[in-house]
Backbone as JSON, one array per atom type, in Angstrom:
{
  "sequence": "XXXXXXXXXXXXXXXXXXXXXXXXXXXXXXXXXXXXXXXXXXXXXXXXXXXXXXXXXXXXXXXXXXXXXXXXXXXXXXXXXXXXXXXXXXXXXXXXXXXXXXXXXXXXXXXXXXXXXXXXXXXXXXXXXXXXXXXXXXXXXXXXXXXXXXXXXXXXXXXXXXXXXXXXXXXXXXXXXXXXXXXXXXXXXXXXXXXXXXXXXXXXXXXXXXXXXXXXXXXXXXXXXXXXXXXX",
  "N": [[-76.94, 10.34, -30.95], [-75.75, 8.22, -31.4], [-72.72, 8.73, -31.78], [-72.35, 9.1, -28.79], [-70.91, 6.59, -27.69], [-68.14, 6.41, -29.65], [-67.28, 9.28, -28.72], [-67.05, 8.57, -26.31], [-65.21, 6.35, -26.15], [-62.81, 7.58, -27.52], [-62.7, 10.3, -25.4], [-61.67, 8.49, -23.32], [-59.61, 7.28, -24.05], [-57.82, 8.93, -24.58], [-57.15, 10.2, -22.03], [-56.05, 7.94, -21.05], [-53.36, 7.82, -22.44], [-52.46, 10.41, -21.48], [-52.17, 9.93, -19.18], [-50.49, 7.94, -18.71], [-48.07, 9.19, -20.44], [-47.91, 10.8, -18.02], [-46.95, 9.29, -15.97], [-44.52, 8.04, -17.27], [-43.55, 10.65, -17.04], [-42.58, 10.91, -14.48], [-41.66, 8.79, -13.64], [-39.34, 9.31, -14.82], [-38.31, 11.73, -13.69], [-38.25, 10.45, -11.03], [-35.68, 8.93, -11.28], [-33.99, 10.1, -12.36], [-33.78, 12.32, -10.21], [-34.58, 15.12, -11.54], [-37.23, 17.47, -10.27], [-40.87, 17.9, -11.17], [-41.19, 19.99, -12.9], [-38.54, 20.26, -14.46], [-38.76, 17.22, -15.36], [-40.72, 17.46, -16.93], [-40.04, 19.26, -18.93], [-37.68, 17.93, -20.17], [-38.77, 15.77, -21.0], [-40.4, 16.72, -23.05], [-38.49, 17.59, -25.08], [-37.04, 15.77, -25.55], [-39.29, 14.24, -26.9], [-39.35, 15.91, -29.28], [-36.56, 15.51, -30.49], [-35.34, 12.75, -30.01], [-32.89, 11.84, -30.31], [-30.64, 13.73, -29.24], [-30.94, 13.68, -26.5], [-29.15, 11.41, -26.18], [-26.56, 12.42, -27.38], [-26.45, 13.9, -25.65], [-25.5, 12.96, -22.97], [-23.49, 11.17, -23.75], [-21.77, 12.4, -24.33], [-21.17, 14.0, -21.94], [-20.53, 11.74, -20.37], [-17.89, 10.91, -21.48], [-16.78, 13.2, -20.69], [-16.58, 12.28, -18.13], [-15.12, 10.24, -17.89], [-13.09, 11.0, -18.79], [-11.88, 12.81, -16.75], [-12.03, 11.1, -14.8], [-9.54, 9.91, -16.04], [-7.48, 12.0, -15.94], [-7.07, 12.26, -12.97], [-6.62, 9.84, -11.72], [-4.51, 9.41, -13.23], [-2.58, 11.47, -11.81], [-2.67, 10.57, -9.5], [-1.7, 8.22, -9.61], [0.92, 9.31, -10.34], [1.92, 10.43, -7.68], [1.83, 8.68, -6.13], [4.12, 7.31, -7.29], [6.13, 8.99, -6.46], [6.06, 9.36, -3.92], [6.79, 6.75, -3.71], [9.29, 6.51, -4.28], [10.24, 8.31, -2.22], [10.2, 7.17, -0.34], [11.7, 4.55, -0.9], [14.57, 6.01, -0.43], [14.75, 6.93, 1.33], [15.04, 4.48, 3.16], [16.99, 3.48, 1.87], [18.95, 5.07, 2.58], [18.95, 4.75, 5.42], [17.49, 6.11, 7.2], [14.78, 7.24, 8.93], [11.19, 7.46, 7.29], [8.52, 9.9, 7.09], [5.5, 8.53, 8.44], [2.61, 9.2, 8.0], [0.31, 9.03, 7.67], [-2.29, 5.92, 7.69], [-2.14, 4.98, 5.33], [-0.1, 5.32, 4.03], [1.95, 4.17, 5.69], [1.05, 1.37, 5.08], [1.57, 2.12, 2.19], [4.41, 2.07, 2.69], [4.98, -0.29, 3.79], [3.74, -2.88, 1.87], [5.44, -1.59, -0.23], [8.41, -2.57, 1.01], [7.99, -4.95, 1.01], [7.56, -6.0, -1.22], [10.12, -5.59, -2.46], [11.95, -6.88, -0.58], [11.56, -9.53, -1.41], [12.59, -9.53, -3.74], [15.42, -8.79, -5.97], [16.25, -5.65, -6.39], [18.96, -4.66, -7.57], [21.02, -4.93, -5.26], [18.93, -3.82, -3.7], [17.25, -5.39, -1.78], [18.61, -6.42, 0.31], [18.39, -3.82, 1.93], [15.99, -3.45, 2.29], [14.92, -5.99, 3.61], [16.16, -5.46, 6.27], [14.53, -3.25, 6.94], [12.14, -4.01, 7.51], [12.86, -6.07, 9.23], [13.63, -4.3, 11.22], [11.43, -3.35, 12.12], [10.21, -5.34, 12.94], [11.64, -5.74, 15.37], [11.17, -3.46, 17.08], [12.74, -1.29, 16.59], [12.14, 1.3, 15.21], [10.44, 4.14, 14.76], [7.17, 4.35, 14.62], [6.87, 1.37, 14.26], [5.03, 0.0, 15.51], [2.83, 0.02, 13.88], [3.19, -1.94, 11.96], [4.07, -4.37, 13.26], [2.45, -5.32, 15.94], [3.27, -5.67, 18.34], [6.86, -7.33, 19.22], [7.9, -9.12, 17.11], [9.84, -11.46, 17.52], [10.86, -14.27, 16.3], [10.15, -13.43, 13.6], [12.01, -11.79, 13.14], [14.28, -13.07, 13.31], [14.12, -15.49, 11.69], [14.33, -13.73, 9.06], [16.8, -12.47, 9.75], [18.79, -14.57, 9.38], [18.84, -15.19, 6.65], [20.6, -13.45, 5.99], [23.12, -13.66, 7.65], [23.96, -15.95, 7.47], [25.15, -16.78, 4.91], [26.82, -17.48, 2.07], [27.02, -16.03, -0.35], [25.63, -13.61, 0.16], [25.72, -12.03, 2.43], [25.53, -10.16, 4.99], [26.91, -7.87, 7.59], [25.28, -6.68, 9.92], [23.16, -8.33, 9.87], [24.65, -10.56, 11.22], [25.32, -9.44, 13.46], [22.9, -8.6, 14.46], [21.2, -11.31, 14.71], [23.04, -12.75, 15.84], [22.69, -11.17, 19.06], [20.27, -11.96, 19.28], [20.37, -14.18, 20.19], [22.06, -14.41, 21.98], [20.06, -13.18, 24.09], [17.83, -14.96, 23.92], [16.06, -14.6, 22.31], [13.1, -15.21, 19.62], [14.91, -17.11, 19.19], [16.72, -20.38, 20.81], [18.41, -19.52, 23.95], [21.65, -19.22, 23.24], [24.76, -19.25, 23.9], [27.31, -20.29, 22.44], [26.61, -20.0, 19.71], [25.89, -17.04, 19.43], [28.83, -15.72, 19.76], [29.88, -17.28, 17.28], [28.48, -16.03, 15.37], [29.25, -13.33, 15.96], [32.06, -13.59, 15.61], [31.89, -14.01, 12.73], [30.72, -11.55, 12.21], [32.88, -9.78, 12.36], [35.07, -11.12, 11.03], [34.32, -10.92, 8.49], [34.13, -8.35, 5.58], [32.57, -6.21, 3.34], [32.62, -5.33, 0.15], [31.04, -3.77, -1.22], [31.02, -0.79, -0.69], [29.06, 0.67, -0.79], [26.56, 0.29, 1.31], [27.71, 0.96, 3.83], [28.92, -0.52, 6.16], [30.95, -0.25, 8.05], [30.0, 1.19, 10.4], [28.27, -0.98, 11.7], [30.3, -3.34, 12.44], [31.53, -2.32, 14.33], [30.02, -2.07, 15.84], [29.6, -4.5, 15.98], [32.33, -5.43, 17.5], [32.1, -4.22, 19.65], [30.22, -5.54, 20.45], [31.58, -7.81, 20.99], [32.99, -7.36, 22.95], [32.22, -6.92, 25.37], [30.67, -9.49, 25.5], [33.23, -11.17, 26.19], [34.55, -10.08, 28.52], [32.31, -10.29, 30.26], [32.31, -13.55, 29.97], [31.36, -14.93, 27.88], [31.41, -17.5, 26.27], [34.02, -17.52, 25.12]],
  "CA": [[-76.71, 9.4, -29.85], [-74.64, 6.98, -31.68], [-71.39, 9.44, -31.3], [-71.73, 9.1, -27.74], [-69.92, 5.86, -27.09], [-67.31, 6.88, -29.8], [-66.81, 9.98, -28.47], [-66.41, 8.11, -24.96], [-64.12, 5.9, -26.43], [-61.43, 8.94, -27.39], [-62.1, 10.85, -24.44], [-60.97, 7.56, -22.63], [-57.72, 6.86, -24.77], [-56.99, 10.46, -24.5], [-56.88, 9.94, -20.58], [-55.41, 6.71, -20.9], [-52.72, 8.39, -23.68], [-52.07, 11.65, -20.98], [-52.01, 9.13, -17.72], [-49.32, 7.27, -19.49], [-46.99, 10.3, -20.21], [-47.6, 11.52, -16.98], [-46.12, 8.2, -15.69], [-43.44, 8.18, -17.95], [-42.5, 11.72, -16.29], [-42.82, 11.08, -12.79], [-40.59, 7.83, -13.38], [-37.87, 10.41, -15.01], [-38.6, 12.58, -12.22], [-37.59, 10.06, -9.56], [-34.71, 8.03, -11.64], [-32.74, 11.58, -11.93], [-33.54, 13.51, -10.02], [-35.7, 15.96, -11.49], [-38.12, 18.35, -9.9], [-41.4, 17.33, -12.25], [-41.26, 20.53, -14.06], [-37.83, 19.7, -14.97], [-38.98, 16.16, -16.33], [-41.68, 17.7, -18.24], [-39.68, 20.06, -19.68], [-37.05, 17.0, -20.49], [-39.74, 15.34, -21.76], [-40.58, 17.5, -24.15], [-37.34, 17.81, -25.81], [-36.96, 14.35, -25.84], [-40.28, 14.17, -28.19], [-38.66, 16.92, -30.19], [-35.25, 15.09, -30.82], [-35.24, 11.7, -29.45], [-31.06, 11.45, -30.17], [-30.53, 14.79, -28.35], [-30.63, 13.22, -25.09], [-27.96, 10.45, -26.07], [-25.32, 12.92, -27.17], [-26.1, 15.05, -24.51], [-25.64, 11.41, -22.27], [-22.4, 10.43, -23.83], [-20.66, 13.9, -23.7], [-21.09, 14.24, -20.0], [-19.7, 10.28, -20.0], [-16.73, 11.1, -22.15], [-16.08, 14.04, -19.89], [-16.77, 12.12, -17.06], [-14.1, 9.46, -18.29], [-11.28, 12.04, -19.16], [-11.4, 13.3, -15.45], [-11.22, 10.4, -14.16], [-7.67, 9.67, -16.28], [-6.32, 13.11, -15.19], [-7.21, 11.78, -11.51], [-5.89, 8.33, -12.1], [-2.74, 9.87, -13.36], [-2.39, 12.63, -10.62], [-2.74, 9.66, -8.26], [-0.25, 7.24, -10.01], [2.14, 10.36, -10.16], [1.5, 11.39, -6.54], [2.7, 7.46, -5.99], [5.45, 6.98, -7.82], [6.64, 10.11, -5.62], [5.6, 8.69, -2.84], [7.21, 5.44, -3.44], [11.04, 6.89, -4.38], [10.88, 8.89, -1.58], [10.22, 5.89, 0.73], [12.67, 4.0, -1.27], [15.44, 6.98, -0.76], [14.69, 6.77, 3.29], [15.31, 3.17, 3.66], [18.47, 3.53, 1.59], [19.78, 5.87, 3.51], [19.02, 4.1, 6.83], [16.43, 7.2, 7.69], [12.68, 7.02, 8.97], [10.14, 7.98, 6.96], [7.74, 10.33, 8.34], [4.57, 7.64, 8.21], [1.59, 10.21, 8.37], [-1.11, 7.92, 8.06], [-2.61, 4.28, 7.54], [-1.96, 4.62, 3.59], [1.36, 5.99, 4.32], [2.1, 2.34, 6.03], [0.34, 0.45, 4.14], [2.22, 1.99, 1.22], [5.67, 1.3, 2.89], [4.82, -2.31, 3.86], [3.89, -3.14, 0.71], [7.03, -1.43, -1.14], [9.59, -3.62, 1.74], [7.79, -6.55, 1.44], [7.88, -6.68, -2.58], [11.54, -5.71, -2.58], [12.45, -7.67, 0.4], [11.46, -10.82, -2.12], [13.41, -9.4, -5.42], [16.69, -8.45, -5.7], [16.71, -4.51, -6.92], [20.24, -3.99, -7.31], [20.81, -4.87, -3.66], [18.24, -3.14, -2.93], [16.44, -6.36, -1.12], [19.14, -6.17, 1.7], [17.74, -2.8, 2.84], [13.83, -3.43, 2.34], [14.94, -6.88, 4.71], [16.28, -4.29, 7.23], [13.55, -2.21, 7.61], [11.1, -4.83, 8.38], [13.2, -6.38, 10.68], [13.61, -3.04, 12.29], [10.19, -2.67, 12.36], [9.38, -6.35, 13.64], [11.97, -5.7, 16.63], [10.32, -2.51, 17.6], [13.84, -0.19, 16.84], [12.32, 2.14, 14.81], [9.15, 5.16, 14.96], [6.11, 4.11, 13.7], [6.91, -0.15, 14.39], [3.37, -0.41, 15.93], [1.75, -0.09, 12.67], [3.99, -2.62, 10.97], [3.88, -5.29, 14.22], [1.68, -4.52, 17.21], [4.42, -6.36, 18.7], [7.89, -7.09, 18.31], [7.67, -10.33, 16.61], [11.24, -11.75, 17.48], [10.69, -15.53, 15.44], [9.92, -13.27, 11.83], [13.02, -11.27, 12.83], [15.62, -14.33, 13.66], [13.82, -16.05, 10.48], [15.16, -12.83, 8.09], [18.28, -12.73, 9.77], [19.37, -15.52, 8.92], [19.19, -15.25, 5.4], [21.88, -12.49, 5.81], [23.47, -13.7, 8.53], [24.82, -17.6, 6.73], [25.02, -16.65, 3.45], [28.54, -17.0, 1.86], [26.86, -15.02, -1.29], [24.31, -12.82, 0.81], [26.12, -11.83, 4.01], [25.72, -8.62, 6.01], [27.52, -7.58, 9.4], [24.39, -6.1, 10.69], [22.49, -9.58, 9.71], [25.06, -11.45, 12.36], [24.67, -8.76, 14.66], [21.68, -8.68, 15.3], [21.35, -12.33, 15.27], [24.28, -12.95, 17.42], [21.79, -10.58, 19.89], [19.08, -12.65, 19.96], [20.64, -15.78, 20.46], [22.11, -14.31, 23.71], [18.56, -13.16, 24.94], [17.11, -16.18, 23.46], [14.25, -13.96, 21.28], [13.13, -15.59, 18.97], [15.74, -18.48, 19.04], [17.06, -20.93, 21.55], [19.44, -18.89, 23.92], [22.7, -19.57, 22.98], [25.94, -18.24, 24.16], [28.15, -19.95, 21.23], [26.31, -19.19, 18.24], [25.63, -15.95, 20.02], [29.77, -15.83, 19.53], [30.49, -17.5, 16.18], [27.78, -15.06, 14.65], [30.28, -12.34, 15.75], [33.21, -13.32, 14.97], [31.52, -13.7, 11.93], [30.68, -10.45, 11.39], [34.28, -9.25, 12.21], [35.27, -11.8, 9.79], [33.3, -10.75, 6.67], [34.61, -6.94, 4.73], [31.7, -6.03, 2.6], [33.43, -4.85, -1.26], [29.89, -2.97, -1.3], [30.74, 0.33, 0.51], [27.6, 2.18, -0.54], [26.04, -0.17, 2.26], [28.39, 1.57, 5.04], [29.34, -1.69, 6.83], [31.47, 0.0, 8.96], [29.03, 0.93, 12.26], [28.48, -2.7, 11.83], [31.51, -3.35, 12.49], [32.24, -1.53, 15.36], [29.1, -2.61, 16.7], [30.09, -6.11, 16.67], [33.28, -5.22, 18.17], [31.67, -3.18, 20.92], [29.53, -6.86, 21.52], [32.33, -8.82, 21.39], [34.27, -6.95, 24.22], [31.32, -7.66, 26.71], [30.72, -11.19, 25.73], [34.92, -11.43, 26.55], [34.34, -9.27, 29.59], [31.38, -11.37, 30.69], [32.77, -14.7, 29.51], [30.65, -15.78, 27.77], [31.35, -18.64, 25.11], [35.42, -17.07, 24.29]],
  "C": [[-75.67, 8.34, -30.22], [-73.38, 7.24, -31.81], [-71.3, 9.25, -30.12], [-70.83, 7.96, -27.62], [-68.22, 6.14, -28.13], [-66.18, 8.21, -29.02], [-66.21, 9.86, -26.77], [-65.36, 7.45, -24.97], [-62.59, 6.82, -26.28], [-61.22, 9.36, -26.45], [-61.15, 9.73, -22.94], [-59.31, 6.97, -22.86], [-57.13, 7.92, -24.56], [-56.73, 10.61, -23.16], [-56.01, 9.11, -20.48], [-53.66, 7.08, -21.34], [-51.82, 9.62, -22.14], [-51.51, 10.89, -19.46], [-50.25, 8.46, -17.85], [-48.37, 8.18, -19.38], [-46.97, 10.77, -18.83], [-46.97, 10.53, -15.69], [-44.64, 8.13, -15.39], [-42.57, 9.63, -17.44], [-42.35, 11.71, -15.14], [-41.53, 10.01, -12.83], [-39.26, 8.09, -13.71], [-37.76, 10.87, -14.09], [-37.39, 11.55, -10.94], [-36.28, 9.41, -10.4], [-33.48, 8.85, -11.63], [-32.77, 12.59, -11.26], [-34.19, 14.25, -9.93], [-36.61, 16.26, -10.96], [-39.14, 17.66, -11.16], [-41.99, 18.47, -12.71], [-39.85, 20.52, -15.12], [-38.13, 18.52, -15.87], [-39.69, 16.35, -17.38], [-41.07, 18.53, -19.69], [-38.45, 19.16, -20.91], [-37.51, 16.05, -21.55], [-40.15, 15.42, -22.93], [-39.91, 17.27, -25.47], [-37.18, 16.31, -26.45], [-38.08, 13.85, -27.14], [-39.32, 14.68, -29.46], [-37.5, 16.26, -30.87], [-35.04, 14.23, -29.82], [-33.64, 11.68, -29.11], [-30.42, 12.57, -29.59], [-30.28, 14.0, -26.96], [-29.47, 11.88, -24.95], [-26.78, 11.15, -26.3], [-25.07, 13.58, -26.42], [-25.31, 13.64, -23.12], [-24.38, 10.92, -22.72], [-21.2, 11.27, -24.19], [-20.03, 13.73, -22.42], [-20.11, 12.95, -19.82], [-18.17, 10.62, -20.56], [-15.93, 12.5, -21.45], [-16.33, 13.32, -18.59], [-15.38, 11.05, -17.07], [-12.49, 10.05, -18.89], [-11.37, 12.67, -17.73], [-11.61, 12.41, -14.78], [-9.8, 9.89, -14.24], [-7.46, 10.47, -15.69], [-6.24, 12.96, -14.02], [-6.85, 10.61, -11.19], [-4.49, 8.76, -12.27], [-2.16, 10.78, -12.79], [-1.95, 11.61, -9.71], [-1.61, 8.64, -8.31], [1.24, 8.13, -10.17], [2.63, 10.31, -8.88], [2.44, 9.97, -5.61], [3.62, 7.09, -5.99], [6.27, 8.13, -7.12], [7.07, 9.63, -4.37], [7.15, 7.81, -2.27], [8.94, 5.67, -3.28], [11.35, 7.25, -3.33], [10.99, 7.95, -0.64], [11.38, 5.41, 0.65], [14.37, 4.79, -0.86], [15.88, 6.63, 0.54], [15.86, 5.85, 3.55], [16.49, 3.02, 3.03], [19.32, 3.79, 2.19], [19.63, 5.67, 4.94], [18.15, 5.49, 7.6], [15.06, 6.63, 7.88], [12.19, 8.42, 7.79], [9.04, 8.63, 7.6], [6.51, 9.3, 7.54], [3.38, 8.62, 8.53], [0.3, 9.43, 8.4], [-1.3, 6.69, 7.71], [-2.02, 4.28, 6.52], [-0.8, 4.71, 3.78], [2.35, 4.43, 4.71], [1.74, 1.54, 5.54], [1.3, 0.26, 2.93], [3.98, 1.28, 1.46], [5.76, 0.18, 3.31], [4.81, -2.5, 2.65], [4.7, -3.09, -0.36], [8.61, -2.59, -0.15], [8.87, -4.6, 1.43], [7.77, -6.91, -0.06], [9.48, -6.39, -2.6], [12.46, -6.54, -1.98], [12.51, -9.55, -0.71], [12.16, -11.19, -3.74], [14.81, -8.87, -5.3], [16.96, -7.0, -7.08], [17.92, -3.98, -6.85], [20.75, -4.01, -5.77], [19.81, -4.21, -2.96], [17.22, -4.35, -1.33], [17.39, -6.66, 0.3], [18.21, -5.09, 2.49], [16.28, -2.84, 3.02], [14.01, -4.45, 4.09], [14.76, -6.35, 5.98], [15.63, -4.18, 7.68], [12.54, -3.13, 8.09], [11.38, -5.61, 9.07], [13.27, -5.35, 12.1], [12.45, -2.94, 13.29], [9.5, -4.28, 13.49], [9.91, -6.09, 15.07], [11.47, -4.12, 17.22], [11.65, -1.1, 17.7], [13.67, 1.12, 15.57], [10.98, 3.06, 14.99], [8.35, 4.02, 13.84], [5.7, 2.17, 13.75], [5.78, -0.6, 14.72], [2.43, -0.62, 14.95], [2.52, -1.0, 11.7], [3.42, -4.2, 11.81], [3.26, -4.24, 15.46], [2.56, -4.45, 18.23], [5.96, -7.01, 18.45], [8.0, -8.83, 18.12], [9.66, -11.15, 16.41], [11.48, -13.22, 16.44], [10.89, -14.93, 13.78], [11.45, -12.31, 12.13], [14.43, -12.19, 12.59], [15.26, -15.08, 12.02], [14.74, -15.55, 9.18], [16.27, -13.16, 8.05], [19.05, -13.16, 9.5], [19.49, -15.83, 7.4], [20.42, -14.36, 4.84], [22.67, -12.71, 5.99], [24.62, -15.32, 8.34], [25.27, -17.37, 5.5], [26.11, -16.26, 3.04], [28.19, -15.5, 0.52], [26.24, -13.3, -0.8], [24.74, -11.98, 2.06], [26.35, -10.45, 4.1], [26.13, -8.56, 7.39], [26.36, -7.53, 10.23], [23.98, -7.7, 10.82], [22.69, -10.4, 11.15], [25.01, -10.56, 13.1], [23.51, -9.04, 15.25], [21.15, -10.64, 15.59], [21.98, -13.0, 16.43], [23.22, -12.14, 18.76], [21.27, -11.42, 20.41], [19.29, -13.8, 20.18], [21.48, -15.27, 21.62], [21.21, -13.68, 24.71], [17.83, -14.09, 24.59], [15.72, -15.7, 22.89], [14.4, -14.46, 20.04], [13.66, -16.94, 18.48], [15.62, -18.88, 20.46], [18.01, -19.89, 22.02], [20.66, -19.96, 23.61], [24.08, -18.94, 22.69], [27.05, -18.36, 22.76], [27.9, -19.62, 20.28], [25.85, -17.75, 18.31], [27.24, -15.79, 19.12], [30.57, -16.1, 18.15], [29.92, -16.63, 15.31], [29.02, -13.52, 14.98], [31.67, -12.59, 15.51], [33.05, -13.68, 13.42], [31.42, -12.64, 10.82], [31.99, -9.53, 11.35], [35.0, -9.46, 11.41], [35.3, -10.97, 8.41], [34.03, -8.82, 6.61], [33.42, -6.98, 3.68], [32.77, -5.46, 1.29], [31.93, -3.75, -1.84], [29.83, -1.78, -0.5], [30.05, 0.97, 0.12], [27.01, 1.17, 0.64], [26.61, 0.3, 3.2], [28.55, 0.01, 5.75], [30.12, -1.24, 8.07], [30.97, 0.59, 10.79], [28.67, -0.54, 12.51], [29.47, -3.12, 12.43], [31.78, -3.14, 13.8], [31.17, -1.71, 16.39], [29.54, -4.3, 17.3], [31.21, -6.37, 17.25], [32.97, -5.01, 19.72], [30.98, -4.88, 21.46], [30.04, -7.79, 22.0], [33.37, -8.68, 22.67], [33.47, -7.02, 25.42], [31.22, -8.38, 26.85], [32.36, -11.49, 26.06], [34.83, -10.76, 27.93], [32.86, -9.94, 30.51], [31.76, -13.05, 30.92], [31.93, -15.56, 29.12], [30.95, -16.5, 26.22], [32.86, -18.02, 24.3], [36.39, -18.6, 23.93]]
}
């Protein structure tokens, strides 16, 4: 009789002992995943060779961390692709086909850091394009401005458009424009006028910029405003 409460004792720790592990696998069970003959079987092993389950655990990580570089650097490739060819467009006074949000996103973001640095002239043509895009003269302008924001275009312009160091034909063109529809500016017939004979003025020494449709544009505006009379 005096074994029984011992022997109640054990069979109680040995419950207590089996309750426990069976805990401990149910809470594997739900944390990964596992089915709970999977955990048991996990379980197991884990008794067997405690450090087993960390190199198995920092394999998988170390392959999980080398495919994300090769996907990181697919993606920064896939970019820098991307980005030249954008860059190539807008050189060449071409649209880009814009295929989706990212697509815009990415070419905003490439004009609007170049537009602020000076890549080899390149910060004339970034200017360009997002003036293009603010006055609504090119595909795709809706996803740049909803609207054609004539104030951020006259703003640009003008950095082209005065500038004894800086000066582009197009710049006073299109300025000269909007100062005889009054977008963006005050109308105004003479600075409408001195902006083109401005740009008739000025010879670019930069002929990879083509200057010359410029040119012939502001010719072509100046023979209506003379044919109109306005401000000769």
């Amino acid at each position: 009789m005096k074994l029984a409460p011992l022997l109640m004792l054990l069979l109680c720790t040995g419950a207590s002992h089996a309750a426990a592990t069976r805990d401990e696998i149910t809470k594997e069970a739900l944390a990964r995943g596992y089915n709970s003959a999977d955990a048991e079987r996990r379980y197991e092993a884990y008794k067997r060779d405690p450090q087993a389950h960390i190199n198995a655990a920092t394999g998988a990580m170390a392959n999980a961390f080398g495919t994300m570089a090769a996907n990181a650097q697919r993606r920064m490739d896939a970019d820098q692709s991307t980005y030249l060819a954008m860059y190539d467009a807008v050189r060449a006074g071409v649209d880009y086909p814009l295929q989706t949000r990212a697509d815009a996103d990415a070419m905003k973001s490439m004009l609007e850091i170049n537009a602020r640095t000076d890549g080899e002239g390149y910060r004339y043509f970034a200017r360009k394009r997002l003036i293009e895009y603010a006055l609504h003269l090119r595909p795709h302008s809706k996803e740049f401005f909803a609207k054609p924001d004539y104030e951020y275009a006259a703003s640009n312009l003008r950095k082209n458009a005065y500038s004894d160091d800086d000066f582009f034909p197009w710049s006073a063109l299109m300025l000269s424009r909007l100062y005889l529809t009054g977008r963006g500016v005050p109308q105004d017939d003479v600075e409408a006028w001195r902006l083109i004979k401005l740009c008739l003025k000025y010879r670019s020494d930069k002929t990879d910029y083509n200057n010359k449709p410029d040119h012939e544009q502001c010719r072509e505006t100046q023979a209506v405003m003379v044919q109109q009379g306005w401000a000769q």
